[in-house]
C-alpha positions in Angstrom: 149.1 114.9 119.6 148.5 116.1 116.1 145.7 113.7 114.0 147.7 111.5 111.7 147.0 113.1 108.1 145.8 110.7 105.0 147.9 109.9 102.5 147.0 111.9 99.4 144.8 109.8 97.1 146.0 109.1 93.3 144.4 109.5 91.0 144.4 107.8 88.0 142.5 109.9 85.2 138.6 110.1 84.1 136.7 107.2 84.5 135.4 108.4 81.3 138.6 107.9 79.2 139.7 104.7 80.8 135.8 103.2 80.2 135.4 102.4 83.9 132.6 104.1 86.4 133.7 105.0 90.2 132.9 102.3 92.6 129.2 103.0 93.8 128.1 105.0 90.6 124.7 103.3 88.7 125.8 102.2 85.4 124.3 104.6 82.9 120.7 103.1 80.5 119.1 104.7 78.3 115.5 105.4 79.8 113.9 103.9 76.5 116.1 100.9 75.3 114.8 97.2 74.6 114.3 96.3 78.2 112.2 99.2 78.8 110.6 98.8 75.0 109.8 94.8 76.8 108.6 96.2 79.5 106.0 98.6 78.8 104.5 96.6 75.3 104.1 94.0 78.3 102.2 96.3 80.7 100.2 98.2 78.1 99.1 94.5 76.3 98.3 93.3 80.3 96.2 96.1 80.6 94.2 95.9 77.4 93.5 92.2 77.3 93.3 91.3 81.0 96.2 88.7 81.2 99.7 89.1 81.5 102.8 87.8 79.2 104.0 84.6 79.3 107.2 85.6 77.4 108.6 87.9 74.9 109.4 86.5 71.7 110.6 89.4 69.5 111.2 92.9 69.5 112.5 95.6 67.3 112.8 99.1 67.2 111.2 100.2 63.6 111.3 104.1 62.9 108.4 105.2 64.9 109.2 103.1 68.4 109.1 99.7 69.0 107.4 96.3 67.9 107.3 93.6 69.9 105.1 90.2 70.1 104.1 89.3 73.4 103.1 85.7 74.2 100.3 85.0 76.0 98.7 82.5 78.0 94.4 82.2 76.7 93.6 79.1 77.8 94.9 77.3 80.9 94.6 72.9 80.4 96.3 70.2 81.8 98.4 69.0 80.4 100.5 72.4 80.3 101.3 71.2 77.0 98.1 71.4 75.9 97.1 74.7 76.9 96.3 77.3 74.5 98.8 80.4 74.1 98.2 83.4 71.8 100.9 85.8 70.2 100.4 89.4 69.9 101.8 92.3 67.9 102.5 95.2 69.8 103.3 98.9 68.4 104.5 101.3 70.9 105.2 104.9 69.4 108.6 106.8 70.9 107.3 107.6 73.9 106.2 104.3 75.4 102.4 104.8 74.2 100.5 101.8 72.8 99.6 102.5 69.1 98.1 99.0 68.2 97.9 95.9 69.2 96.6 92.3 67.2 96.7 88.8 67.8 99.0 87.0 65.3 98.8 83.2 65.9 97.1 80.8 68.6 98.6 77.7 69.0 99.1 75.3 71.9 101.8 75.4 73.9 103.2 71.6 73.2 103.2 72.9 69.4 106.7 73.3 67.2 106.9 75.6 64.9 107.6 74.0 61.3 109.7 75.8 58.7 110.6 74.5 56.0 
């Protein structure tokens, strides 16, 4: 007996042209976008400074990389609220590399910002 054959598979068109990616297929990000922009001003800051981010509170790309400030736990106290947090500016050039850093503010974490 002969092996049943499989019905022919449609096909629809380019998964290009109709915006969706085949089943199983990564979607496609960029190598150097904001996550990765978050990620390495956090590693590179860690490194420097010997502790790690608490949170990152802005970033933007400017015309040489990315800026981003990194918050940062200083000083540990209990209350939580009272502990003492740091933010820092972070310059990353195009490629990832850390151009400068500085601490911007130190406040404690309890605090709320006042515009006005």
């Amino acid at each position: 007996m002969a092996a049943a054959e499989e019905p022919a598979k449609r096909r629809t068109g380019s998964s290009r042209a109709t915006g969706r990616r085949p089943a199983g297929e990564p979607r496609h990000r960029p190598s150097k976008g904001p996550a990765w922009a978050m990620r390495i001003a956090a590693e590179q800051l860690t490194e420097l400074i010997g502790r790690g981010p608490d949170s990152i509170s802005a970033l933007k790309p400017t015309n040489d990389g990315w800026e981003a400030d990194v918050e940062v736990l200083e000083l540990e106290r209990v209350p939580d609220t009272t502990s003492v947090m740091a933010t820092y500016r972070v310059s990353l050039d195009k490629e990832g590399d850390l151009v400068s850093y500085e601490r911007t503010r130190r406040y404690t974490r309890g605090q709320i910002d006042r515009r006005g």
